[in-house]
N, C-alpha and C positions, 0 to 999 in steps of 0.2 A: 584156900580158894583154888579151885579146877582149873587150870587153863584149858580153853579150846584147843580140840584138837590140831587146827591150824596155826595155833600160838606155841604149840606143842611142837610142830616141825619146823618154825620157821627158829625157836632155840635150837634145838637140833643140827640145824642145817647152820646156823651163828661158830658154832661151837665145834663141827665138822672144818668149816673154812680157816677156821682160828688154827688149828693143828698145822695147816699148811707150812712146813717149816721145812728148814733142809737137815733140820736133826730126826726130822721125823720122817727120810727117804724123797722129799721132793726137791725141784730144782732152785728152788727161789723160798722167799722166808716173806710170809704173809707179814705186816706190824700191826696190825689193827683189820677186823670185821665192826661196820656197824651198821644197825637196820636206819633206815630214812627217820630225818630228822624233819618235821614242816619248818623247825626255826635255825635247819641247815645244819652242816656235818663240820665234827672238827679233824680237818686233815692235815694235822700236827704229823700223823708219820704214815712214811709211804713205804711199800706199797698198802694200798687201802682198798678192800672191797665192801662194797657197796650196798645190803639188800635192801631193796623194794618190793611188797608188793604190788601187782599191777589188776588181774581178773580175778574173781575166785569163783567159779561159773558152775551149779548145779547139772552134772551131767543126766544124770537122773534116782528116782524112789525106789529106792524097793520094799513092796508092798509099799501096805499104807498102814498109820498108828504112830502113834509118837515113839512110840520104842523099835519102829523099822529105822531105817537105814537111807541116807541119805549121799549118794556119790557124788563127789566134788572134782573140781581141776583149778588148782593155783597155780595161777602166772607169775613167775620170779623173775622180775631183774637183779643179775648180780654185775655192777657196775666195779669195772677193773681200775685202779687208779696209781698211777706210779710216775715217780719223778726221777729224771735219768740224772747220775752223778759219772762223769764221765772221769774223775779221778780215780774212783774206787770200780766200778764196771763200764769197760769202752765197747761193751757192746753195741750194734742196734737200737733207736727203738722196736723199731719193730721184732727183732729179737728179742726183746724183752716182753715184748707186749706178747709174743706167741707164746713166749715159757710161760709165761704168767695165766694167760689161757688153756694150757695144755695141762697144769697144776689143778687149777679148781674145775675143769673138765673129768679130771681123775677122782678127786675127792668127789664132785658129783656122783658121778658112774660106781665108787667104791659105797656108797653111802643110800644106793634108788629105793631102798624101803623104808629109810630112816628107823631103825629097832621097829618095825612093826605097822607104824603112822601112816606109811603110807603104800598103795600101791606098786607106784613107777613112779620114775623121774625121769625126764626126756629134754633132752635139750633142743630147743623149738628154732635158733636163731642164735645168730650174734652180730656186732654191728662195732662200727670206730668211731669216735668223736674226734675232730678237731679240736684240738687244745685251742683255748683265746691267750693271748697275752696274759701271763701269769699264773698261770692254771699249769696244773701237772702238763709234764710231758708225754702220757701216755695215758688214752681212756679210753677202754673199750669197755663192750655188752653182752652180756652173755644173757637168752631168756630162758626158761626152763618151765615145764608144764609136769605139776607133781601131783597125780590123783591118791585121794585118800577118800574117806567116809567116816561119816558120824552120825549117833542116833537123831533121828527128826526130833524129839523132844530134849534132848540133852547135847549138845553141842562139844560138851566136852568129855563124853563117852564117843568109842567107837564100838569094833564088833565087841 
């Protein structure tokens, strides 16, 4: 079975973040990527990001027929989540919370056509959560707006 094209990037984009390692030239060592869960995520090991997604918005057709082409823009949240162990790194949070953005900023930016899938990838936004009681010590947001296209009849063909 096909995956759509948009199931098609957001592996891609799973599997880009997963790499994040310090073996791999970055600052910080991802432990887990996982896409949204509706029955909730297991965040047994930190750090943990997060995708979501949020719009997936018809920019426009071109031409008309089921086998033209249809241009798209998906809205990603990638949700940063990290628990500060101050025996083993006494850094910052907030220090940690930048490296850790400045990481998957990178991988984003190294990765904006995903093999092909997609156009661009632009990072739209980013934002901080207040932790509650119990909850990690570190969550921020990162949004990203990634245009691709698929045929109007097939969904999971592009050009």
């Amino acid at each position: 079975m096909a995956l759509p094209i948009v199931e098609q990037l957001l592996v891609a984009i799973a599997a880009a973040l997963a790499g994040i390692t310090v073996s791999n030239g970055y600052v910080v060592s991802i432990a887990s990527v996982q896409r949204y869960r509706a029955q909730g995520q297991t965040k047994l090991d930190y750090p943990l990001l997060l995708l979501k997604e949020l719009e997936d918005e018809v920019l426009r057709e071109v031409a008309s027929g089921p086998d033209n082409l249809v241009q798209r823009e998906l809205r990603l949240l990638i949700g940063i989540l990290a628990s500060q162990d101050f025996a083993a790194d006494a850094r910052e949070a907030d220090t940690l919370a930048n490296l850790l953005k400045a990481d998957v900023r990178r991988c984003m930016a190294t990765n904006a056509q995903w093999g092909g899938l997609a156009f661009d990838t632009k990072e739209i936004g980013s934002g901080e959560l207040d932790p509650g009681e119990g909850e990690p010590d570190i969550q921020s947001t990162l949004f990203y707006a990634i245009q691709y296209e698929h045929r109007r009849a097939d969904p999971t063909l592009g050009r």
